[in-house]
C-alpha positions in Angstrom: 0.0 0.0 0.0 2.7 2.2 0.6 4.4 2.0 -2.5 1.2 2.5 -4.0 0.8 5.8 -2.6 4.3 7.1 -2.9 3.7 6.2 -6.7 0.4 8.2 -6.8 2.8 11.0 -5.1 5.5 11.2 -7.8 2.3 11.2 -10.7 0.9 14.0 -9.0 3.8 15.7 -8.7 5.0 15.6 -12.4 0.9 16.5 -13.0 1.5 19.6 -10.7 4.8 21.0 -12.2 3.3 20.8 -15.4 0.3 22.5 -14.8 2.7 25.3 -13.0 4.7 25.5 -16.1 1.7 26.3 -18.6 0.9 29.4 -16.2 2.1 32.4 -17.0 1.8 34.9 -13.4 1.3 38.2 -15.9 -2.2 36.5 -17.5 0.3 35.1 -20.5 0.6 31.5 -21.0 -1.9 29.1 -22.3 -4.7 31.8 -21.9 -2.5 33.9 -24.4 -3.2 31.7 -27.3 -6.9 32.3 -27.5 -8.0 35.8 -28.6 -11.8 35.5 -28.3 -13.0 34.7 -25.2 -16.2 33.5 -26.3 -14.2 30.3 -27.3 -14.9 26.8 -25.6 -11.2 27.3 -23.4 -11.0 31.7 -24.2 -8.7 33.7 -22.2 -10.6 33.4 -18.9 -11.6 30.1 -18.8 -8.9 28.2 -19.5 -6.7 30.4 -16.7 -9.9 29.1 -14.4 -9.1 25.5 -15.2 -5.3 25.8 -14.8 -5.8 27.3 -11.5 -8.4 25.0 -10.2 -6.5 22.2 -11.5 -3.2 23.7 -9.4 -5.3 23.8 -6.3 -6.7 20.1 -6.7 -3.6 18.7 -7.5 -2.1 20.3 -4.6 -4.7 19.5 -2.6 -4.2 16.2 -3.7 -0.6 16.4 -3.3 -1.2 17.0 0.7 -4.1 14.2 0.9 -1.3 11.5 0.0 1.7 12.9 1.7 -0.5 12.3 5.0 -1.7 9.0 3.7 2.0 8.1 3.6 3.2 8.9 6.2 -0.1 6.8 8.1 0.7 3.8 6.1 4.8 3.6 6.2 5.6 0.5 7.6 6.6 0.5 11.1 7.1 -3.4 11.5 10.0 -3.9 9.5 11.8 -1.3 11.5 11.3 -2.4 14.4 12.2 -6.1 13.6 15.6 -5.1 12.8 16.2 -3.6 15.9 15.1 -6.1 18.0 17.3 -8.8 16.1 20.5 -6.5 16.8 19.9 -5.9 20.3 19.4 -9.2 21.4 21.7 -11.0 18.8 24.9 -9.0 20.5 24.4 -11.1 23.8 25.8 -9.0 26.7 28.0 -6.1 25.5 29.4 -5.4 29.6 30.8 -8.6 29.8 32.7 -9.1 26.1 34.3 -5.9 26.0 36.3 -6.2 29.4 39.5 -6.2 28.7 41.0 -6.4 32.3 41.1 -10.1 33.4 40.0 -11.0 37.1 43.2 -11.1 39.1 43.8 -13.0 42.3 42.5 -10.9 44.6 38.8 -10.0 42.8 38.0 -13.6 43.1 
């Protein structure tokens, strides 16, 4: 499921910079094409989509990125630690160097 998601992530992403990139922030851009604006995508209306589609997709974008961060898995994680901590044995006793001497026993 998680890989799922971070997939959804990176298409939304691209989808996002691209729909940046057609904007132009002086009313230029893909709106400049189109003289009339009694056209099916005129001057005003396709600037309305672009911008609704930059809100949705970052909208979107933030919808995921919590998703993810729900469904990371924490199991596998945790596994690995536990294996290293109790594969070591005692650490205290195999790192003294200093043998007992005569006396300490």
């Amino acid at each position: 499921m998680y890989t799922f998601i971070v997939i959804l992530i990176l298409i939304v992403c691209v989808l996002l910079a691209l729909v940046v990139l057609v904007q132009n922030s002086k009313g230029g851009g893909l709106a400049a094409n189109f003289s009339a604006p009694t056209q099916v995508l005129g001057a005003r209306q396709s600037a309305d989509f672009i911008e609704k589609a930059t809100w949705w997709l970052a909208a979107i974008l933030v919808v995921l990125c919590l998703a993810a961060t729900v469904a990371i898995p924490k199991h596998h994680a945790n596994d690995a630690i536990n294996t290293e901590v109790t594969s070591t044995g005692n650490p205290v006793q195999a790192a003294s160097p200093i043998a007992p001497t005569a006396d300490q026993q």
